[in-house]
C-alpha positions as CSV (number, residue, x, y, z in Angstrom):
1,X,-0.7,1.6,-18.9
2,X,-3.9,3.8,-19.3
3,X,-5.6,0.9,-17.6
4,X,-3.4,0.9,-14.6
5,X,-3.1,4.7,-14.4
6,X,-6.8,5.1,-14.2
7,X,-6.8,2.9,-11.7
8,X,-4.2,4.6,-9.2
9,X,-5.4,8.1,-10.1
10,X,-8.7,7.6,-7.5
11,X,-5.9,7.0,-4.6
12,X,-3.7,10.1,-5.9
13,X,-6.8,12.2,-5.7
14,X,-7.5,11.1,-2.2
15,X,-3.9,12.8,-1.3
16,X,-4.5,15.9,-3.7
17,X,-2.7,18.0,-1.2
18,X,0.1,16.0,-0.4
19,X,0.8,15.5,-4.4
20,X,0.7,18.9,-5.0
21,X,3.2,19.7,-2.1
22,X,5.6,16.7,-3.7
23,X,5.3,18.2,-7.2
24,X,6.3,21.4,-5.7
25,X,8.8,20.1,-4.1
26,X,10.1,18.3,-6.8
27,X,10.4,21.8,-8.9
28,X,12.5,23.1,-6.4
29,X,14.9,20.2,-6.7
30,X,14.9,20.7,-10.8
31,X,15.1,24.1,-10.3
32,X,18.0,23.7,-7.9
33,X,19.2,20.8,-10.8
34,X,19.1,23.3,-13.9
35,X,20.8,26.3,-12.2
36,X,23.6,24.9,-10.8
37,X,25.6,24.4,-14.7
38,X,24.6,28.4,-14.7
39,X,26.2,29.2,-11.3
40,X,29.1,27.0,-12.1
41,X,29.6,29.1,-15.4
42,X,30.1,32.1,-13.5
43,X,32.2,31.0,-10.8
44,X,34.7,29.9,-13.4
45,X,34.2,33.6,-15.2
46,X,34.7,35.3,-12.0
47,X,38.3,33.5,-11.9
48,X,39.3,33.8,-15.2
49,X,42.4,36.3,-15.8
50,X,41.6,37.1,-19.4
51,X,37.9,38.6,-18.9
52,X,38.6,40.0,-15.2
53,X,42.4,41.0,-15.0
54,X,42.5,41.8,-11.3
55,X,41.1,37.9,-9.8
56,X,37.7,39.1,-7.2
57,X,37.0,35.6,-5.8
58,X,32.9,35.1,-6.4
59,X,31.6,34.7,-3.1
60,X,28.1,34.7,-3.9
61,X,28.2,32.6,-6.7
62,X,30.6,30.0,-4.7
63,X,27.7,30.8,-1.8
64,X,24.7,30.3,-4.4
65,X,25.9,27.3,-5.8
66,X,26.7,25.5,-2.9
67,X,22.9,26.2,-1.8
68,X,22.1,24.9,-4.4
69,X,23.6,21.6,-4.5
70,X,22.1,20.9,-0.9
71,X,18.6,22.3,-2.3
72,X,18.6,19.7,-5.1
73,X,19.4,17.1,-2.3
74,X,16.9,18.8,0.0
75,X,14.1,18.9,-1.8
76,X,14.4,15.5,-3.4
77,X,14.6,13.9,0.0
78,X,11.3,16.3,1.3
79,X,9.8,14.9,-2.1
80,X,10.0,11.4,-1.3
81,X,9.1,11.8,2.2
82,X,5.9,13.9,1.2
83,X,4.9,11.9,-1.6
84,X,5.7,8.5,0.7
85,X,2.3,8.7,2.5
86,X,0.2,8.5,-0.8
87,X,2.1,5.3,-2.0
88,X,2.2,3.5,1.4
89,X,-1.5,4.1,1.8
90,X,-2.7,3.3,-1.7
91,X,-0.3,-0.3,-1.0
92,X,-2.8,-0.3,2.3
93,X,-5.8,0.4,0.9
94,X,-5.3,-1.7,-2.9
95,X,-3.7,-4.8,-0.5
96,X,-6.8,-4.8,1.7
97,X,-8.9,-4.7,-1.2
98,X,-7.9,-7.7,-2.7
99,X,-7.4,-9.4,0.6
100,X,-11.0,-9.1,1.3
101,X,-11.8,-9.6,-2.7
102,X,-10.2,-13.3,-2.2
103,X,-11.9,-14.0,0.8
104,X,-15.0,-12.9,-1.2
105,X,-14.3,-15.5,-3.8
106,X,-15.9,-18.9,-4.2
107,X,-14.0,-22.3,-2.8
108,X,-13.8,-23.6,-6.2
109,X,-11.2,-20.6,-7.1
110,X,-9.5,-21.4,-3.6
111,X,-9.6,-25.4,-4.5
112,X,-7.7,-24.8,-7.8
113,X,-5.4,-21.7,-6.9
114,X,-1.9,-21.9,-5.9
115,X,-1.2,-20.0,-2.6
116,X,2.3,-19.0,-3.3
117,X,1.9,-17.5,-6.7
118,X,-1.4,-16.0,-5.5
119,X,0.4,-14.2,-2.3
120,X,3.2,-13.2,-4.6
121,X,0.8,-11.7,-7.4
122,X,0.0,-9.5,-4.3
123,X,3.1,-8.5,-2.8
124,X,4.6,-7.9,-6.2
125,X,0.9,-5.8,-7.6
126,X,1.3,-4.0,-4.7
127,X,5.1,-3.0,-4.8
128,X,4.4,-2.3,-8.5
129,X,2.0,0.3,-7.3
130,X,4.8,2.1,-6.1
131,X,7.1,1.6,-8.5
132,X,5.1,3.2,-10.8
133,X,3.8,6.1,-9.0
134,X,7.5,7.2,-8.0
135,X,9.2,6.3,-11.5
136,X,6.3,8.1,-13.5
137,X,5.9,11.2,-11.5
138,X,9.5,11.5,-10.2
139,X,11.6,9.7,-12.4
140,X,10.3,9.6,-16.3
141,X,7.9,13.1,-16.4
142,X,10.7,15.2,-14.4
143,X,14.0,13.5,-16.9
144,X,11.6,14.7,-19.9
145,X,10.7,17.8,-18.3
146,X,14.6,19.0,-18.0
147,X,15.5,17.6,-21.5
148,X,13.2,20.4,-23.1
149,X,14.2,23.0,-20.5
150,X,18.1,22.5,-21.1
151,X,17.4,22.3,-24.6
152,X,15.5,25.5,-24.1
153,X,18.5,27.1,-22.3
154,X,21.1,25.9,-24.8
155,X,18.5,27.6,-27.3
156,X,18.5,31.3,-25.8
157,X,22.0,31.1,-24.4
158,X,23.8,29.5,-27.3
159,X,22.9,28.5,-30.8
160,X,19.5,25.8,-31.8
161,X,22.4,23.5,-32.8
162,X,22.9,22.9,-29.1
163,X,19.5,21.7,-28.6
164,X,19.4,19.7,-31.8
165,X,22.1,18.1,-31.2
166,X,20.4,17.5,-27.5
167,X,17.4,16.1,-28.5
168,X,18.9,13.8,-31.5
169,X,21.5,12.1,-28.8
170,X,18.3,12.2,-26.3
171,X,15.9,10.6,-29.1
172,X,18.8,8.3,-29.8
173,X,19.9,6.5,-26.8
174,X,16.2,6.3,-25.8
175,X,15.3,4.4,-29.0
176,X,18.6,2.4,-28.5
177,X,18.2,1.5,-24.7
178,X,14.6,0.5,-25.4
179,X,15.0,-1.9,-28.4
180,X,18.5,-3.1,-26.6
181,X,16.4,-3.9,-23.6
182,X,14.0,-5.7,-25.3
183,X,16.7,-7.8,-27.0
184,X,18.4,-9.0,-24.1
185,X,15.3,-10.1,-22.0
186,X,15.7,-13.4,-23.0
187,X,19.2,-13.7,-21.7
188,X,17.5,-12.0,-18.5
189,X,14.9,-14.8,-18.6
190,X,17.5,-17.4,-19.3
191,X,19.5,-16.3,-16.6
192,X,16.9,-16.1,-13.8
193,X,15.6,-19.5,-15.1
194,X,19.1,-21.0,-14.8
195,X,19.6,-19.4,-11.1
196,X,16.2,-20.7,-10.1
197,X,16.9,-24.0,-11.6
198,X,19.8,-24.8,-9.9
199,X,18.6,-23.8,-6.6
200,X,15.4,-26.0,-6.4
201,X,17.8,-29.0,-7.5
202,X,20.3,-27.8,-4.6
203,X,17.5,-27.4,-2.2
204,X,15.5,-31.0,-3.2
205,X,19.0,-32.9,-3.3
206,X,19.5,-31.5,0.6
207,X,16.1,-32.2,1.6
208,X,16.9,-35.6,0.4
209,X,20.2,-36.0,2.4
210,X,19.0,-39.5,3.9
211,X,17.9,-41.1,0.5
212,X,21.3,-39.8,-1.1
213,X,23.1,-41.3,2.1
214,X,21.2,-44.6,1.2
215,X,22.2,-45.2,-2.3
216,X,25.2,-43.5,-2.3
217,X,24.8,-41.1,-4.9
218,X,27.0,-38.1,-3.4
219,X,28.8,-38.4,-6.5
220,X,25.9,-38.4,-8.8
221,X,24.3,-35.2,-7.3
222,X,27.4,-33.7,-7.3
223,X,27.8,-33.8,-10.7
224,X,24.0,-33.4,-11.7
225,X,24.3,-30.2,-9.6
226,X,27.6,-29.0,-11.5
227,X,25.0,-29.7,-14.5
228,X,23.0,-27.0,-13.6
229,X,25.5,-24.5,-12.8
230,X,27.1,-25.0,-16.0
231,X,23.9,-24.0,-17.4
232,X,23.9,-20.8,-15.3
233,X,27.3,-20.0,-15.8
234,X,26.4,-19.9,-19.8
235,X,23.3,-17.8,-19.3
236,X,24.8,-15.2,-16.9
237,X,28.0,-14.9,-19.6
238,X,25.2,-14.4,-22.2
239,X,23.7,-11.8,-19.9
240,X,26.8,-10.2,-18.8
241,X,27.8,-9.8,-22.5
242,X,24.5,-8.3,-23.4
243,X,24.7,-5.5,-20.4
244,X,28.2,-4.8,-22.0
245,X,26.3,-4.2,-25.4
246,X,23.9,-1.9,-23.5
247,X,26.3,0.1,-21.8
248,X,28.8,0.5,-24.3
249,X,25.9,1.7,-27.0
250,X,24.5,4.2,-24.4
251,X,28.5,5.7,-23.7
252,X,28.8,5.9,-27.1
253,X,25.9,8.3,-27.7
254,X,26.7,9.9,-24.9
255,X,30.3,10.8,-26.1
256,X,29.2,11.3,-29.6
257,X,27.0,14.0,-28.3
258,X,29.1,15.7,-25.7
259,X,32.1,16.0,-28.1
260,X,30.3,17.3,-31.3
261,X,29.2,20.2,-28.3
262,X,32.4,20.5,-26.4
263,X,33.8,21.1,-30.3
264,X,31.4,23.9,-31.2
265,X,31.9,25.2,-27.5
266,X,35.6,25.4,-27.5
267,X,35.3,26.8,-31.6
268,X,33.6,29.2,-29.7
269,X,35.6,29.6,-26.7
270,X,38.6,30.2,-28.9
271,X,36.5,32.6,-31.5
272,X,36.2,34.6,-28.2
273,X,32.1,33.7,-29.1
274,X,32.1,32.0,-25.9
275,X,33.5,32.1,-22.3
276,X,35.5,28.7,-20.3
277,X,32.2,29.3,-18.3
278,X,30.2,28.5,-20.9
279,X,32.2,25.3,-22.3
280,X,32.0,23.9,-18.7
281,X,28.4,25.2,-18.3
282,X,27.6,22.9,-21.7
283,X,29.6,20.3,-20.4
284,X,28.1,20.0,-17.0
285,X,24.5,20.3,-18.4
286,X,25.0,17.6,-20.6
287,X,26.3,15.4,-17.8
288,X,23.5,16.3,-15.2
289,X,21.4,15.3,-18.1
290,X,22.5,11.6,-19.1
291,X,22.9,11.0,-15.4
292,X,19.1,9.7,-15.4
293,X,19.0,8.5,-18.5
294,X,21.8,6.3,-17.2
295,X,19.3,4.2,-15.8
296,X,16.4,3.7,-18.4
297,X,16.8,0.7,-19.3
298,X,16.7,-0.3,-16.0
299,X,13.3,1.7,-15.2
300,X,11.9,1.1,-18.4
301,X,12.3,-2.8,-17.6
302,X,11.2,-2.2,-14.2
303,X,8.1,-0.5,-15.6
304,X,7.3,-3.3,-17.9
305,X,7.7,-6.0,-14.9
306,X,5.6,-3.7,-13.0
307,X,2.9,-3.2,-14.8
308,X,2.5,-6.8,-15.5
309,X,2.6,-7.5,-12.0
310,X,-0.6,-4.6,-11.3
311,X,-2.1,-6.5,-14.5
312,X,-1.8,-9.9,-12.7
313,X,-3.0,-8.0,-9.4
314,X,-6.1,-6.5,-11.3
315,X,-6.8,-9.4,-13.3
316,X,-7.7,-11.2,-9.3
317,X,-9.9,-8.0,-8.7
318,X,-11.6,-7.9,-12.3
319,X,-12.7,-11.7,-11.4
320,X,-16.6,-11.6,-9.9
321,X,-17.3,-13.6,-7.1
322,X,-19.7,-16.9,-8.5
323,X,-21.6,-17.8,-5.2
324,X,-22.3,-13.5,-4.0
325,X,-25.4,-12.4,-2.3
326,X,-28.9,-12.1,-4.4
327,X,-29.6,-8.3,-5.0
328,X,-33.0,-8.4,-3.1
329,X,-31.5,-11.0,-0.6
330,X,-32.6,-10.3,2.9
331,X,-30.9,-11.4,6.5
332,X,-32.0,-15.4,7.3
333,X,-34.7,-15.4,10.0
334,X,-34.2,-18.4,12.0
335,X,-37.1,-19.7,14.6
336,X,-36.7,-23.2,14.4
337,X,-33.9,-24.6,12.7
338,X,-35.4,-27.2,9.6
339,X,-33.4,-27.8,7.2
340,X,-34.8,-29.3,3.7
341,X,-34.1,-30.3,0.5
342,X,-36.0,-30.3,-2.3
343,X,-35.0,-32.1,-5.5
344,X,-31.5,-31.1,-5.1
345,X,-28.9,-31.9,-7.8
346,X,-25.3,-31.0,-8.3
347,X,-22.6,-31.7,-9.8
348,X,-18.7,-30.1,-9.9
349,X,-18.5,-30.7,-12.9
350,X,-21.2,-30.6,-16.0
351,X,-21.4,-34.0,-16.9
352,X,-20.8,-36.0,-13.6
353,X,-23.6,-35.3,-11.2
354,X,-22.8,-35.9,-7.5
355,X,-26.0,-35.6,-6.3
356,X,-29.4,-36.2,-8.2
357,X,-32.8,-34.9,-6.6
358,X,-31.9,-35.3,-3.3
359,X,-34.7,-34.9,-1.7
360,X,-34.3,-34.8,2.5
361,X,-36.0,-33.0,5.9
362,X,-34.3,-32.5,9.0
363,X,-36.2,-31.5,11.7
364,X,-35.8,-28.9,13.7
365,X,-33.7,-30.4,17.1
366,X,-33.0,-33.8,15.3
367,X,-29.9,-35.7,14.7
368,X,-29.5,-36.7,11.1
369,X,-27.0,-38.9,10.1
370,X,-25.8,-39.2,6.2
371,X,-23.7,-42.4,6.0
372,X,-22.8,-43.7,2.6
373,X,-19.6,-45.7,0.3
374,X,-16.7,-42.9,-0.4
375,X,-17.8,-40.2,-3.2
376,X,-21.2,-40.8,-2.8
377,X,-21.4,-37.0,-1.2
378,X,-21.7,-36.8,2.0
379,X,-19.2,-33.8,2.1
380,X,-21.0,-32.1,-0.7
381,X,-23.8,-31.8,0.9
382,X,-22.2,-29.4,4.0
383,X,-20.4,-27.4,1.3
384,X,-24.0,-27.1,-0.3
385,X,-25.5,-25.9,3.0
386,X,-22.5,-22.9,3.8
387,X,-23.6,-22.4,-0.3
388,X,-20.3,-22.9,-0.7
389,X,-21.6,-23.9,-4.2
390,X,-24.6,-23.3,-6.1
391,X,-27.3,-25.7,-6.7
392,X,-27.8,-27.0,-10.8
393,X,-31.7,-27.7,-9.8
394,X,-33.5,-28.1,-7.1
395,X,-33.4,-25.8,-3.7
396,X,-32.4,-25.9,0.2
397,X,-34.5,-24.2,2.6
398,X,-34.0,-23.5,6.2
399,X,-37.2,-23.1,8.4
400,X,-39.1,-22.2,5.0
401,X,-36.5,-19.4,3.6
402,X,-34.5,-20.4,-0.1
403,X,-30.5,-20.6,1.0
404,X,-30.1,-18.8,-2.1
405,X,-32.0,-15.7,-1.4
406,X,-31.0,-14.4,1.9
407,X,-27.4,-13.3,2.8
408,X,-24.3,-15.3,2.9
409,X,-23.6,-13.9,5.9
410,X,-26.8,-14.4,8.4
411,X,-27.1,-18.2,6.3
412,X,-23.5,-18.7,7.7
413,X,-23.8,-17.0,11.0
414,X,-26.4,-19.6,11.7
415,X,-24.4,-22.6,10.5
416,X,-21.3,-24.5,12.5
417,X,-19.1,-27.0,11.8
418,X,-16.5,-29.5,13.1
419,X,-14.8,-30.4,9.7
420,X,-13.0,-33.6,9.2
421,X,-9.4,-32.1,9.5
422,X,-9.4,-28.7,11.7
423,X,-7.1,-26.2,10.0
424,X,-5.3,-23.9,12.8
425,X,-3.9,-21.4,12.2
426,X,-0.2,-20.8,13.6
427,X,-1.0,-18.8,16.8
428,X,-2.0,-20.1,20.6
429,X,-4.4,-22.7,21.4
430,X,-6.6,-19.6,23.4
431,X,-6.2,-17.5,20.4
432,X,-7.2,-20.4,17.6
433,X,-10.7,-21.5,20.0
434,X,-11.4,-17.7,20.5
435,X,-11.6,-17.6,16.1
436,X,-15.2,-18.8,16.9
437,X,-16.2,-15.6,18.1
438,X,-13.3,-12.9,18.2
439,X,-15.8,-10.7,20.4
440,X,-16.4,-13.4,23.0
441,X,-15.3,-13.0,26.4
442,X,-12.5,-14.4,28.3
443,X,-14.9,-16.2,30.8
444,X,-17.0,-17.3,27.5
445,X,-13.7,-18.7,26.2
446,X,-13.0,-20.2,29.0
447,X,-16.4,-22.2,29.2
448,X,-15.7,-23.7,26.0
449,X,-12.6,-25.0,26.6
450,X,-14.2,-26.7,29.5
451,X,-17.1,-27.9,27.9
452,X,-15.1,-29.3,25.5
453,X,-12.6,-31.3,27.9
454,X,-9.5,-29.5,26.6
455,X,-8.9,-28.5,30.2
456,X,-6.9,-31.3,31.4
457,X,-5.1,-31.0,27.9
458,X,-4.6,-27.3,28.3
459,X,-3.1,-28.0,31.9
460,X,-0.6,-30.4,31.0
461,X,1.4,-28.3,28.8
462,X,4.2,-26.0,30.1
463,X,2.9,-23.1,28.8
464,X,-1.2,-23.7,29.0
465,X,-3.3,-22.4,26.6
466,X,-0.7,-19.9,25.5
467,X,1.1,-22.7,23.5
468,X,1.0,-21.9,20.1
469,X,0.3,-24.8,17.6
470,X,2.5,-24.4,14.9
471,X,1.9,-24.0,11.4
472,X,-1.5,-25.7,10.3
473,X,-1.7,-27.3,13.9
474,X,1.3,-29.7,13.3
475,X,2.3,-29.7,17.1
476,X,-0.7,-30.7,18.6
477,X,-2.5,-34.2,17.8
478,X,-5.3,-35.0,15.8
479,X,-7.4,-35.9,18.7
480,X,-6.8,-32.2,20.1
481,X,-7.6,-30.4,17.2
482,X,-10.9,-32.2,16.9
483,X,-11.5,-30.4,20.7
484,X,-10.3,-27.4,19.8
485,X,-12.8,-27.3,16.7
486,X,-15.4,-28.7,19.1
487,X,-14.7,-25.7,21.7
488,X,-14.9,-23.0,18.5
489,X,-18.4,-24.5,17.6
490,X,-19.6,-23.5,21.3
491,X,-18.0,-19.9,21.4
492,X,-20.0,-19.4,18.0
493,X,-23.5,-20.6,18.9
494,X,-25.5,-21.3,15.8
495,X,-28.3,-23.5,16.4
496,X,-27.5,-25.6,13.1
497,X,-24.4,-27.8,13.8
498,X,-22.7,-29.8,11.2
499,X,-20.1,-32.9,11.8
500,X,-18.2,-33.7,8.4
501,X,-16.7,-37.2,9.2
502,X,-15.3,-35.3,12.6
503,X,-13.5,-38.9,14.2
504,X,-12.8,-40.2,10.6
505,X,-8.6,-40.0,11.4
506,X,-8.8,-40.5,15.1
507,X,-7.9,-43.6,17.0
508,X,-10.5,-45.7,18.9
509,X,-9.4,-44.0,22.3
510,X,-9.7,-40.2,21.0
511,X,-12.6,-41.1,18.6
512,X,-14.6,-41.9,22.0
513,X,-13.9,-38.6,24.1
514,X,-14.9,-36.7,20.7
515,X,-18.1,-39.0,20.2
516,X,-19.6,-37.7,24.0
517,X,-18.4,-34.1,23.8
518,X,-20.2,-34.1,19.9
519,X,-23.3,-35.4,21.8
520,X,-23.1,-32.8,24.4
521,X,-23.0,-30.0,22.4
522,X,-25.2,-31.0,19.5
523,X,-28.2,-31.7,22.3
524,X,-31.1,-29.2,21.4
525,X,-29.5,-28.2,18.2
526,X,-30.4,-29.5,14.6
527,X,-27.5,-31.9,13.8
528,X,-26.2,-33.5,10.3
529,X,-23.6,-35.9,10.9
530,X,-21.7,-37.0,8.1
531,X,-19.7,-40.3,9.1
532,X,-17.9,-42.6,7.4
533,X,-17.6,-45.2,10.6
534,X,-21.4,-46.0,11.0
535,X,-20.6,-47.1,14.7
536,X,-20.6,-43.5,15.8
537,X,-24.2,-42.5,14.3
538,X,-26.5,-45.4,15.5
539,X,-28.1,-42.7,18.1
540,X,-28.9,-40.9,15.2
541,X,-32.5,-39.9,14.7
542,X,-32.8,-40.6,11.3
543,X,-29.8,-42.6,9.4
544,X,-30.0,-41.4,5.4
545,X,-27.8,-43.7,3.1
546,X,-26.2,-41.8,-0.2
547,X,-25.6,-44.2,-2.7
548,X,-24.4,-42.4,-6.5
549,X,-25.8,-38.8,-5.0
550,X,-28.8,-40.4,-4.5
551,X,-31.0,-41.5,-1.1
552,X,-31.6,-45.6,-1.2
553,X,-32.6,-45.6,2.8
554,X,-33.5,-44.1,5.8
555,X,-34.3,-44.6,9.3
556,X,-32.9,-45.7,12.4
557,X,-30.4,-47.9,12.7
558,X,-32.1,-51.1,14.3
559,X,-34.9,-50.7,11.3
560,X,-32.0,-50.2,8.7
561,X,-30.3,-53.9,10.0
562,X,-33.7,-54.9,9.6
563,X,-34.5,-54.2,6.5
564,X,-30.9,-55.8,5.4
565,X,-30.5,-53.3,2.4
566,X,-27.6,-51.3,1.6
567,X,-27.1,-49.9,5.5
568,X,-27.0,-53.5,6.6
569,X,-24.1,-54.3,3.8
570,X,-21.7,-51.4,5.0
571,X,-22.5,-52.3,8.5
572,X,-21.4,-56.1,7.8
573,X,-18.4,-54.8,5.9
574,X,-17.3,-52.2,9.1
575,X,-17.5,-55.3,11.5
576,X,-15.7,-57.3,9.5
577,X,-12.5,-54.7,8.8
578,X,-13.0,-54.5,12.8
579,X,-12.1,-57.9,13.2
């Protein structure tokens, strides 16, 4: 609580004004709350026979107390609707923070993390942000606030034994609702466990209708399904009884309280002590008062779920990025475009190195090509050069300057890729090839899209390049994604191009219009082409062969058949599966 608090209080503070404004309003509409037991006591003095003989109708009082009623309403509402600005834009302001704190993290978190509970750890931290700052400061502070004033009022205007009484049955169902609430958790937990339970079975067995259909097994799932709601049906009756335990144990305090009072009162009342005003006064205050309390065990469980939802949310922000920026790193000054590796090892894990002092120049304009068996890491090595990971040993330098001492940014400003499946995102084919450069032009988009052939592509659909993808770029083939990637490499412009096993899924047709728009655009850049299919890097300037992390040959390809190493063995083997 402290922990979560101190974190919310910077974003109250930025809103001083508006929180002071909501606080006053908020003692109007307790103000409003507390007087209207008081104005209801003398409207039912004004109309009593025995203490005024000759009935006068209290118009003011009738007046006052109907002004009342709409103030508590009125200045609730103006409350919420002053106070509404500070939550929404501390949900803005938190949301973006961890949106851009995740982006900030390293792939390895992203590699291991699971989307959904991650984007629900944010919704729900952010909703508990404002649960908390409406229940605390409107809900739980102002409840406690008017429990001491009433008992204050039945103090001065009646006897200490109405407050006692007040603050025992107060003390009371607090403890009560808190330790009741705590008990039947579990059945809560059983029962949302049962709920969810038989939905996911309900949902699989329907997304299986053809496979059911096959064996039919209608039967079977109808009665595995009946299974599972039998379960819920037992939890949610163990639940339901539970709630009856809590409500029945919070009405009987209640009662116990209001008719030990109403007792003294009308003891009172009848010892002429006391007026009807006052019995009805006492009655209605304690009334007005359990009203909210009605609901603790409800907002005390809600504050609980809350709080471990923000805990969840803070726990992503107290997490520091691995792979951030040195403190003395400085912006990448490009001039030529070498890359080079000097004795570089790594490994994902400790004790299984994936490469091992790989050691390897690309010149400045050239076309490298790293070929090599499955998981002898090719990939790796374009993770390492975004520094996607951190080198164990060993360094990478670009045109003299250590990857790891100059900004993530500028290193990966000057760095593109066309990775070996192109992630889309669900929006139009212009919008997805604009993502290279969101400040780029329309005519600079446009060249792009030409220069990687997706014109006649673009033309052909109904809707042009306004045709949105779908989700992940299901709706368009592999073959067109690979262009699309292509045309975002162009809009971004880095003079470093990378080509992680770019035709690895496409067929022969596709992989050829790929293989001459990849030559077009990587002439005059530095290239490293990762390929798994040697046939599309034999124009390759240099041809490096991984074998266990490690370089076993180099050269160009009619000097690597030559030499009838390792190159000449895969190349043997391609041919052969070609056949």
């Amino acid at each position: 609580m402290r922990q979560s608090v101190g974190y919310l209080l910077p974003y109250l503070w930025a809103f001083k004004g508006r929180v002071l404004l909501a606080l006053l309003a908020l003692l109007a509409a307790k103000g409003a709350t507390l007087l209207m037991p008081w104005a209801l006591k003398n409207i039912i003095d004004g109309v009593d026979r025995s203490l005024q003989p000759e009935l006068v109708l209290p118009l003011a009082f009738l007046l006052f107390y109907g002004l009342l009623r709409f103030g508590g309403v009125f200045f609730g509402e103006l409350r919420d609707a002053i106070f509404s600005r500070v939550t929404e834009h501390a949900m803005r302001q938190i949301g973006l923070r961890v949106f851009k704190h995740l982006h900030a993290l390293e792939l390895a978190f992203h590699l291991e993390r699971q989307t959904g509970g991650i984007s629900r750890d944010i919704e729900r931290g952010t909703s508990g942000i404002s649960f908390l700052m409406r229940f605390l400061m409107f809900n739980i502070v102002p409840t406690l606030f008017e429990i001491l004033m009433v008992a204050l009022i039945f103090t001065i205007a009646f006897s200490a034994w109405y407050a006692l009484i007040t603050l025992v049955a107060v003390t009371l169902y607090i403890l009560f609702t808190v330790l009741t609430t705590e008990w039947r958790n579990r059945f809560v937990r059983a029962a949302n466990q049962a709920d969810s339970s038989t939905n996911t079975r309900a949902v699989d067995s329907l997304l299986n209708y053809e496979t059911v259909k096959y064996f039919n097994n209608e039967d079977y799932e109808a009665r595995t399904y009946d299974s599972f709601l039998a379960h819920w049906e037992t939890a949610k009756l163990k639940n339901r009884m539970s709630l009856l335990a809590l409500n029945s144990g919070q009405a009987l305090i209640i009662a116990m309280a209001i008719t030990a009072m109403m007792i003294m009162a009308a003891q009172g009342v009848i010892g002429g002590e006391m007026t009807l005003g006052d019995l009805a006064m006492i009655n209605a205050y304690m009334i007005q008062l359990f009203i909210p309390l009605n609901f603790l065990g409800f907002v005390y469980r809600e504050i609980r779920r809350a709080l471990t939802d923000l805990e969840n949310m803070l726990g992503l922000l107290a997490r520091k990025p691995v792979i951030a920026d040195h403190p003395t790193a400085k912006e990448l000054q490009l001039t030529r475009g070498e890359i080079e590796f000097r004795q570089a090892s790594f490994g994902y894990h400790p004790e299984r190195k994936i490469l091992k002092d790989f050691t390897l120049t690309v010149s400045a304009g050239s076309k490298v090509a790293i070929v090599g068996a499955s998981g002898a890491g090719k990939s790796t090595i374009a993770r390492l050069l975004y520094r996607f990971y951190d080198l164990s040993s060993g360094a990478i330098y670009i045109d003299g300057q250590n990857i790891a001492q100059v900004t993530l940014r500028s290193l990966r400003q000057q760095i593109a890729i066309v990775p070996q499946d192109t992630v889309l995102f669900n929006a139009t084919i212009r919008e997805n090839v604009a993502y290279g450069n969101p400040e780029a032009s329309e005519e600079a988009i446009d060249r792009a899209i030409t220069m990687a052939h997706l014109d006649g592509f673009i033309k052909a659909l109904p809707n042009g390049d306004k045709t949105v993808v779908g989700e992940r770029g299901l709706k368009v083939s592999g073959g067109e994604k690979q262009r699309i990637a292509i045309a975002r490499v162009l809009l971004k412009q880095s003079p470093i191009l990378i080509f992680d096993e770019a035709t690895s899924a496409l067929d022969s047709n596709s992989e050829g219009a790929i293989l001459d728009a990849m030559r077009e655009i990587a002439s005059g850049h530095t290239s490293v082409v990762i390929a798994h299919r040697l046939s599309t890097v034999t124009d390759a300037d240099n041809i490096v062969v991984l074998d266990n992390g490690a370089v076993v040959e180099q050269g160009r390809h009619e000097a690597l058949l030559k030499q009838g190493g390792r190159y000449a063995q895969l190349w043997a083997l391609q041919l052969r599966e070609k056949r």
